[in-house]
N, C-alpha and C positions, 0 to 999 in steps of 0.2 A: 650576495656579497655580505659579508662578515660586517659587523660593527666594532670599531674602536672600542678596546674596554679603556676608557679614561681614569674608569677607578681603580685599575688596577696599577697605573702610574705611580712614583714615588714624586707625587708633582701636588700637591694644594690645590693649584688653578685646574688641574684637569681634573681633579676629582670634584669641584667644583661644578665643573662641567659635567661630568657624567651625570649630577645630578638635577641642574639646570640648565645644560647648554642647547638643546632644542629651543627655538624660539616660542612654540608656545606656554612654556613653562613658567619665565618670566612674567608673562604678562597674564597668567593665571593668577600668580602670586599679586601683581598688581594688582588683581583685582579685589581679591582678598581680601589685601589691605586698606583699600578702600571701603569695603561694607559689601562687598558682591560675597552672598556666600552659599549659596542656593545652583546646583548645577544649571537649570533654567535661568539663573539671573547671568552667570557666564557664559553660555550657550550663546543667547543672546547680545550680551553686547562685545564678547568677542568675535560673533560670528564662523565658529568652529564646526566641524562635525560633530556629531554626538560619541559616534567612535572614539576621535581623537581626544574630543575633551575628558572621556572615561578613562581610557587609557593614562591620561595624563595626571587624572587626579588619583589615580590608584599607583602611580607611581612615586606622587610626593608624599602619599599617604605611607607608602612602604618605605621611605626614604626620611621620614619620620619629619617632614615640614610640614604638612598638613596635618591635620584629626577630621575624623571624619567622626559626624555625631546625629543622630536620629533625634530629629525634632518632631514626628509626628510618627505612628505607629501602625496606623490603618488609616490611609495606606502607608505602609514604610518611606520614609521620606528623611533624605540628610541633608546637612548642610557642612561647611570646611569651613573651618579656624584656625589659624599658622599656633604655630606651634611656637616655643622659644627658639628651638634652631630656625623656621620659618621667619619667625621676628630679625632676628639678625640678620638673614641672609636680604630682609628688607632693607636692611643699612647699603647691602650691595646697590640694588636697584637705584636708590637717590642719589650715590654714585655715579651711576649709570645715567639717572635722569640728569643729573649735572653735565655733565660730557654732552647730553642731546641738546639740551636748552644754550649750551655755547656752540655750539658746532654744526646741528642741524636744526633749531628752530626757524632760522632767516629772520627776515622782518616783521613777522606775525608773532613775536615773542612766542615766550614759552606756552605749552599748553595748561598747565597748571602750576600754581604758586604753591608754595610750603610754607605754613608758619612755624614756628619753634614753641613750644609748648614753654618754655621756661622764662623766654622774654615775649612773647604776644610778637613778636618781629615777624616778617615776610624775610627768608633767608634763602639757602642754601648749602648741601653738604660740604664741609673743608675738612680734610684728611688733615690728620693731625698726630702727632709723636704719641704715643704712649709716657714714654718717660719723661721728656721737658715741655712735652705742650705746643712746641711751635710747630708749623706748618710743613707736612711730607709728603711731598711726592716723587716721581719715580727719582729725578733725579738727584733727590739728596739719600738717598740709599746705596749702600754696597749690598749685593746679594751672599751669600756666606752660607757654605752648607750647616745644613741642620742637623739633630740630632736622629730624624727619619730620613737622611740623604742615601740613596743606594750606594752613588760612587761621588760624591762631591759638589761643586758648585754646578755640575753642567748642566742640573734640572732645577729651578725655582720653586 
């Protein structure tokens, strides 16, 4: 069976996708960003294949989220640092962890807290306008095709 090319879509979100929509991909990056950056240190506490996790880091390595960089030379040995596209796409994920800590944490709260670096607060991500600042989500948006739209509004 054939795989969806997502990136070949004139769609955002599915090239998005194509390049992080496999679940383990995400949570690679989570790790990342956290301080895991040693295939052995993800190995381990995501409990992956070793297949898969190679697989998977040679694919955000060629998808230009990761770097892949040699810390030790004999024996050859790397380690994986997000990249500035990798950074960003970590805005997705707190996102994401937003959505999970309201919806699927229950009553064991969240599993981990976020401070903000700029007020020392315990916070969380809020989507927010570009241009006047207040708060956006889906439903104060009109969708409107783009300037990369194939045929109009009927792809996001």
């Amino acid at each position: 069976m054939q795989r969806t090319r997502f990136g070949d879509m004139a769609c955002s979100i599915a090239r998005t996708l194509d390049v992080v929509g496999e679940p383990w991909s995400p949570l690679i990056l989570r790790d990342v960003y956290v301080g895991m950056n040693r295939f052995e240190q993800l190995q381990r506490d995501l409990g992956i294949s070793s297949k898969v996790l190679a697989e998977r880091l040679k694919w955000l390595v060629e998808n230009g989220v990761l770097e892949r960089r040699e810390y030790s030379s004999r024996p050859p040995r790397h380690e994986y640092a997000l990249t500035a596209k990798g950074e960003e796409l970590c805005d997705l994920l707190l996102v994401m962890a937003r959505w999970g800590d309201r919806w699927t944490a229950g009553e064991a709260g969240p599993p981990v807290l976020y401070r903000h670096h700029a007020c020392g607060r315990i916070s969380h991500v809020e989507p927010h306008c570009s241009e006047c600042g207040r708060p956006m989500h889906a439903t104060d948006v009109d969708v409107l095709p783009g300037p990369g739209s194939k045929t109009g509004a009927d792809e996001a």
